[in-house]
Every structure is written in structure tokens, then in C-alpha cells.
C-alpha positions as CSV (number, residue, x, y, z in Angstrom):
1,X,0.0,0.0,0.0
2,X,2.9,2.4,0.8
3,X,4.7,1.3,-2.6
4,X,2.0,2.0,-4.6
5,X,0.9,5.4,-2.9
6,X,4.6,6.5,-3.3
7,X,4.7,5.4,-7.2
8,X,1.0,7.7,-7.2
9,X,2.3,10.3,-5.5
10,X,5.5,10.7,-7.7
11,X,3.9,10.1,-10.8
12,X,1.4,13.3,-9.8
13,X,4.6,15.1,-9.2
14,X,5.9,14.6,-12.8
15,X,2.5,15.2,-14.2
16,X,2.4,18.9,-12.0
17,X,5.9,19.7,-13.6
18,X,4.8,18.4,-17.2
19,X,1.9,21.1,-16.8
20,X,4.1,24.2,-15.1
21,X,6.7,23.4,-17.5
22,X,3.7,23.9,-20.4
23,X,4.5,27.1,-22.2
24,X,1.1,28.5,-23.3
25,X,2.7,31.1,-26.0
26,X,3.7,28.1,-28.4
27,X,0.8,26.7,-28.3
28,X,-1.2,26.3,-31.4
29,X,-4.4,28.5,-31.9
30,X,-7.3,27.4,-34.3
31,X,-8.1,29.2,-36.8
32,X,-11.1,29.2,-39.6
33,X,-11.1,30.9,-42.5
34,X,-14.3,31.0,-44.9
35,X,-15.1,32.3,-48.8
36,X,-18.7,32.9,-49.0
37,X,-20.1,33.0,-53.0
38,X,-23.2,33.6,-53.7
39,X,-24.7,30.7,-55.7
40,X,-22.0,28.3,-55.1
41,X,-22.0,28.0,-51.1
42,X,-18.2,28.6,-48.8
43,X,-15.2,27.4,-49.0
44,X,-13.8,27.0,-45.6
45,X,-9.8,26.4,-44.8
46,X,-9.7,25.4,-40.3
47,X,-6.4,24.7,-39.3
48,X,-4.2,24.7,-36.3
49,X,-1.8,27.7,-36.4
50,X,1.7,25.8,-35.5
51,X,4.7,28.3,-33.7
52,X,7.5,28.8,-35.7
53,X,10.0,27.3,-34.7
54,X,13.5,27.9,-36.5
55,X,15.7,25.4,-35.0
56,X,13.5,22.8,-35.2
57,X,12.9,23.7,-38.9
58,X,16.7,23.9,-39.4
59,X,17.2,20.7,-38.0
60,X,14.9,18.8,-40.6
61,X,16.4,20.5,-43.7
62,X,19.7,18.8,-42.6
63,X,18.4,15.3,-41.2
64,X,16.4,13.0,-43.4
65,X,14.7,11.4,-40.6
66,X,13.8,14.6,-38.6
67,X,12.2,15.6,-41.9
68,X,10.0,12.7,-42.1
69,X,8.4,13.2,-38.7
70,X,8.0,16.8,-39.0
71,X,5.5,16.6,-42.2
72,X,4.0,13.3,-40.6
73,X,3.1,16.4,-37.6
74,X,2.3,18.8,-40.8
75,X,0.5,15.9,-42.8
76,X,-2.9,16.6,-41.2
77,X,-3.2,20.3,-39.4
78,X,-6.6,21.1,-40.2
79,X,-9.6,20.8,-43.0
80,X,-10.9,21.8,-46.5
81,X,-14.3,22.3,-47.1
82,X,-15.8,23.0,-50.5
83,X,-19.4,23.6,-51.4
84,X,-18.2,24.0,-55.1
85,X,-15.3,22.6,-57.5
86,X,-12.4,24.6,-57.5
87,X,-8.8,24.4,-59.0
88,X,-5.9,25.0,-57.0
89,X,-2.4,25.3,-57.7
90,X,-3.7,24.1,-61.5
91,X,-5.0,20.9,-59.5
92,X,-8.9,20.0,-60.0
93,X,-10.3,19.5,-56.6
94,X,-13.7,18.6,-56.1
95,X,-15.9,19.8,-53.8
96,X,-15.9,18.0,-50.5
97,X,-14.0,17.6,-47.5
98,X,-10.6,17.1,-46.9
99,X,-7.8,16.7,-44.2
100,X,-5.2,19.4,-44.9
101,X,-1.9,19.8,-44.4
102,X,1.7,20.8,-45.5
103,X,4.9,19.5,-46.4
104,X,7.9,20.4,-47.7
105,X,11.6,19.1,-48.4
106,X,14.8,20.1,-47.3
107,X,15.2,22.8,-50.8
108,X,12.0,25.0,-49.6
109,X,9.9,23.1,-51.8
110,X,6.5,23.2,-50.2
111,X,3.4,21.6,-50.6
112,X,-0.4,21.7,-49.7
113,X,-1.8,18.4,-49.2
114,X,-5.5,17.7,-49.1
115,X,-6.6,13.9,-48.2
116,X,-10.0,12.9,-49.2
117,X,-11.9,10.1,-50.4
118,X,-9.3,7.8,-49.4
119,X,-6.8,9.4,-52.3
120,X,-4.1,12.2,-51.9
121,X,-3.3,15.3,-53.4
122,X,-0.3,17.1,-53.4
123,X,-0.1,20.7,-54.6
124,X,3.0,22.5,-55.3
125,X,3.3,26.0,-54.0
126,X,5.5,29.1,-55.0
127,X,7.7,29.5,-52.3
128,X,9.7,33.0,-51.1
129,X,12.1,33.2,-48.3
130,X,11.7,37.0,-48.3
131,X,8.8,37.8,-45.6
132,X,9.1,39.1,-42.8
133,X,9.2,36.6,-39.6
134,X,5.7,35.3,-39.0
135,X,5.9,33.4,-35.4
136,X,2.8,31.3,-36.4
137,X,1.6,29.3,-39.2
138,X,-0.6,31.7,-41.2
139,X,-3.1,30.4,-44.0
140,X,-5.2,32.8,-45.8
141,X,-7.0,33.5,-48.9
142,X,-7.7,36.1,-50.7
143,X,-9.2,37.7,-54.2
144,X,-7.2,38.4,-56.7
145,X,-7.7,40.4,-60.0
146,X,-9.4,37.9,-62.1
147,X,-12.9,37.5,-61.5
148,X,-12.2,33.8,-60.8
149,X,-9.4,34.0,-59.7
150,X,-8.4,34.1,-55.7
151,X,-5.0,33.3,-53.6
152,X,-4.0,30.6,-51.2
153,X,-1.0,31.5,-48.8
154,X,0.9,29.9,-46.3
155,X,3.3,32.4,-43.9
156,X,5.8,30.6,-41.5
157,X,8.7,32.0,-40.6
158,X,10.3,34.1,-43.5
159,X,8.2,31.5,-45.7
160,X,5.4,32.4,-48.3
161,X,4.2,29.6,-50.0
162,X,0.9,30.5,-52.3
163,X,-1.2,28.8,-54.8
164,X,-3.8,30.4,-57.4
165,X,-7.4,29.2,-56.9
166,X,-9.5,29.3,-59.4
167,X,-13.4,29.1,-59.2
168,X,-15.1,27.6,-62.2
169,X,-18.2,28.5,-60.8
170,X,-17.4,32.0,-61.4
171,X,-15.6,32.0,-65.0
172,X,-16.5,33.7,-67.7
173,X,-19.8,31.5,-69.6
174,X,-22.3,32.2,-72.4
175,X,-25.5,32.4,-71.4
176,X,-28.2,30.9,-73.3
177,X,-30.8,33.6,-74.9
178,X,-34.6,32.5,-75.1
179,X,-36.3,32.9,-78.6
């Protein structure tokens, strides 16, 4: 009885440090962001807004096996929900719902991955190292001068990493004239 109050009591101590130790400024907020066309319903992007961290990131660009289980965290960090078709990144996604995440490889080369319907699509993005430091993962998007025509963009770090999305919903169409 003493043994095992002794092994409770300790393991409440490390449990009490774990928690004091918690730092609640890198934790990682939730975020959802929503496009709202008339006609053709939202497009919604929820996602968990990971701190930057720059020596972890360092680290995986130099060590293949660091890299591997950082994306396996990045793999799934939020959702995509469509109401319409849309093309992003010159990729044809159908409406629907999909796991989202990010990956990239040790060049900067980054991707935005959307799992869905048991099949997975990966979506090169334009990358810059030339922002200025964001301290949390950032997704947004945004019109852009086409009437179809919008932007998806990642910020972490000095990263931008974008996409163009393209709404067919919204592209120019004839329209047929009654006689």
C-alpha cells in the first residue's frame, strides 16, 4: 500500500511539472477561414496555427529522418471544405471535405496536401524566403484580379508559400438567350 501510494504520489509530481513546464505562448491556436459565394455555397480552410519554430525547422532540412516526422506532424493540421469545384495550384479538386496539411523538403519546396476520399493530393506551392518573420503558421485567402481567380498563402517564418485558386463556378460562360 505504501509502494503504490509513493509510485501515485511521484507520478502526480511529474504530471504537475509536465503542466508548469507547459509554455502557453507556443501553443497552437485554431483558426477558420471562410469564402462565401453567392450561388455556389463557402469554401472553408480550419487549421491549427503551428509556432514557428527555427531550429526545429533547421534541424529537418539537414536530417532526413527529422524531416520525415516533421510533415508526418504537418500531414494533417486542419480541413478543407468545399461547397463548389475549385482548381488549386492548376490541380482540380472537387468539392468536398478534406484533411489538410503541409509538407515540404529540405530545398524549400512546399506543398499543400489535401486527403479525401481515401486518395491524396499534393499541390506544389510558389515558395519566397523574403517575408518578414511570422511566429505562427498563417493560412489565408484572398481575391485576386481575375474574377475567378483568388490566392491561397501559407506564412511561416520568412516562408510564403501561395497557390492560385481558381473558381469555375465564377468563370466567364455564355448564357443561353430565349427565342
Amino acid at each position: 500500500m505504501k509502494r503504490s501510494l509513493s509510485l501515485s504520489f511521484a507520478f502526480s509530481l511529474l504530471a504537475i511539472q509536465v503542466v508548469l513546464a507547459h509554455d502557453p505562448r507556443t501553443v497552437a491556436r485554431d483558426f477558420t477561414h471562410s469564402l462565401a459565394i453567392e450561388g455556389a455555397g463557402k469554401l472553408t480552410i480550419s487549421y491549427k496555427s503551428l509556432h514557428y519554430n527555427e531550429t526545429a525547422y533547421m534541424a529537418a532540412k539537414t536530417n532526413e529522418r527529422t524531416l520525415v516526422n516533421l510533415n508526418r506532424v504537418w500531414k494533417k493540421i486542419g480541413k478543407l471544405d468545399s461547397d463548389f469545384d475549385v482548381v488549386i495550384g492548376g490541380i482540380q479538386i472537387a468539392k468536398g471535405s478534406y484533411d489538410m496539411g503541409i509538407g515540404f523538403d529540405a530545398s524549400d519546396n512546399f506543398k499543400l496536401l489535401l486527403v479525401g476520399g481515401g486518395k491524396e493530393t499534393a499541390i506544389p506551392l510558389q515558395t519566397a524566403l523574403d517575408g518578414p518573420v511570422v511566429g505562427y503558421l498563417s493560412l489565408d485567402t484572398r481575391p485576386s484580379n481575375d474574377t475567378d481567380g483568388f490566392t491561397f498563402e501559407g506564412r511561416y517564418g520568412k516562408i510564403r508559400a501561395s497557390a492560385e485558386i481558381k473558381v469555375p463556378y465564377l468563370a466567364s460562360h455564355d448564357h443561353k438567350t430565349e427565342k
